[in-house]
N, C-alpha and C positions, 0 to 999 in steps of 0.2 A: 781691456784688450779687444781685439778686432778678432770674431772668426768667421771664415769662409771656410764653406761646407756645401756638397751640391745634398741637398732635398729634396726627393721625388724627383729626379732627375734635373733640377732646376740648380744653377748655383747662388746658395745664398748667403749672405753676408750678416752678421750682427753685431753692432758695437756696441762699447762701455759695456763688456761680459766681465765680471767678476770671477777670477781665478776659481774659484770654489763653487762659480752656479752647476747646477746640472744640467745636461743635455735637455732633460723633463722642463725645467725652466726654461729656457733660449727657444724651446718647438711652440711652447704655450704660450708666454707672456714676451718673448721677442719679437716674436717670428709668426706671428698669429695661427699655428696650427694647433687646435683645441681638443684635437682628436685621442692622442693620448691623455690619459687623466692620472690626477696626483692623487696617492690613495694611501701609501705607508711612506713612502718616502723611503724604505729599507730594502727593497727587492726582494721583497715578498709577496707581494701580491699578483706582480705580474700586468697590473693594467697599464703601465707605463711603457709595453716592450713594444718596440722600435727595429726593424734591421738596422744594423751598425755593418756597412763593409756587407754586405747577406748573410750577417750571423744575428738573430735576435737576441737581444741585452735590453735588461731594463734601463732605459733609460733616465731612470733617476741615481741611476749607483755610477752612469760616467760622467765625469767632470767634462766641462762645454769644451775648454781646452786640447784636451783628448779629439774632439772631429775636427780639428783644420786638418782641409785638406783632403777631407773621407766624403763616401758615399754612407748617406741615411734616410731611409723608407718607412714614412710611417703609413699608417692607418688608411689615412687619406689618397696615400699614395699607389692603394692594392686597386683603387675603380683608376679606370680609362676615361675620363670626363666624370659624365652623368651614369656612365654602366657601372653597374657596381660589378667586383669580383666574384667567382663563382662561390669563394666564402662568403663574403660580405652577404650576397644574394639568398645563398642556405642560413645563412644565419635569420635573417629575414624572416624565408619562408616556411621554416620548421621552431620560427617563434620562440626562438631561443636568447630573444635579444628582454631585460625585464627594463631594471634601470640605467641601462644601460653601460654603467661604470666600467664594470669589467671585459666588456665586450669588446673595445679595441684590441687590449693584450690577447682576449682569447681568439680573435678574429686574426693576428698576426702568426700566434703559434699554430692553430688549426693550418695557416697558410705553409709554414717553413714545412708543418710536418707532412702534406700533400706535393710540397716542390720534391720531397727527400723518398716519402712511401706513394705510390700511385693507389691502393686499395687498403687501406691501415686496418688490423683488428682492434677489434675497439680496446684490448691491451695495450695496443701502442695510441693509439689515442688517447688514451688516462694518463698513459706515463708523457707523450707530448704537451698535455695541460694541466700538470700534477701541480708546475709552478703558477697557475694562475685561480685566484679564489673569486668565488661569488656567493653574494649573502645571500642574493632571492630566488636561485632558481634548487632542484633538486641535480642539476647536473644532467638531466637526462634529456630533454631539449637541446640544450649543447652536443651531447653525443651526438643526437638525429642530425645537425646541423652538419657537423663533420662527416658523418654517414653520406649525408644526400650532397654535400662538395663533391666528395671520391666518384661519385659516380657520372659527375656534370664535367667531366673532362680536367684538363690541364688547366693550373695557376700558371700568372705570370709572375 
């Protein structure tokens, strides 16, 4: 089957999708956006999430089927060109980035959760990133990251 989907605000198109691919499959190996990564395949990990519609879902749990016709933002889709987003950027600059694996999903959640709280306590920061895991860091990097976001102004 044929789906059309606008991407980062672009409309994109991918054929011979297989009823059962997932969204995670058609961004990576269709569609050449590398940015979300395959890590459980279950929706547990969270490196896969994607806005679907402005509501973030991991993207391996919807079927490709499911976006004809929707709006989907990934990762790549948070910088303006070359600029990166004020997450993307704290992520960066408070060194929270190891192997990066998990970093997209948490760079998207970090994002929804600053479109939604302007100055988050770091309670609701935990519980904004509860669904997403990482093996290399102690998590505390990442907090500083979402910390020094809040403070560098408005996400788009």
């Amino acid at each position: 089957m044929r789906v059309n989907v606008t991407i980062n605000g672009e409309s994109r198109q991918a054929d011979d999708v297989w009823e059962g691919e997932s969204l995670l499959y058609v961004l990576r190996e269709r569609l050449g956006l590398p940015g979300s990564k395959n890590a459980c395949e279950q929706g547990e990990c969270g490196s896969c999430t994607v806005y679907l519609d402005d509501v973030p879902v991991c993207s391996c749990l919807v079927a490709a089927g499911q976006v004809e016709g929707r709006e989907v933002r990934t990762v790549e889709g948070l910088a303006e060109g070359d600029k990166l987003d004020r997450v993307q950027q704290s992520f960066v600059d408070a060194g929270a980035v190891q192997c990066g694996f998990c970093t997209p999903g948490l760079v998207v959640a970090a994002h929804d959760l600053l479109n939604r709280v302007e100055n988050p306590a770091d309670e609701e920061i935990r519980e904004a990133l509860a669904g997403n895991l990482c093996r290399c860091t102690g998590y505390e990097k990442i907090l500083d990251a979402v910390r020094l976001a809040a403070t560098r102004g408005e996400t788009a």
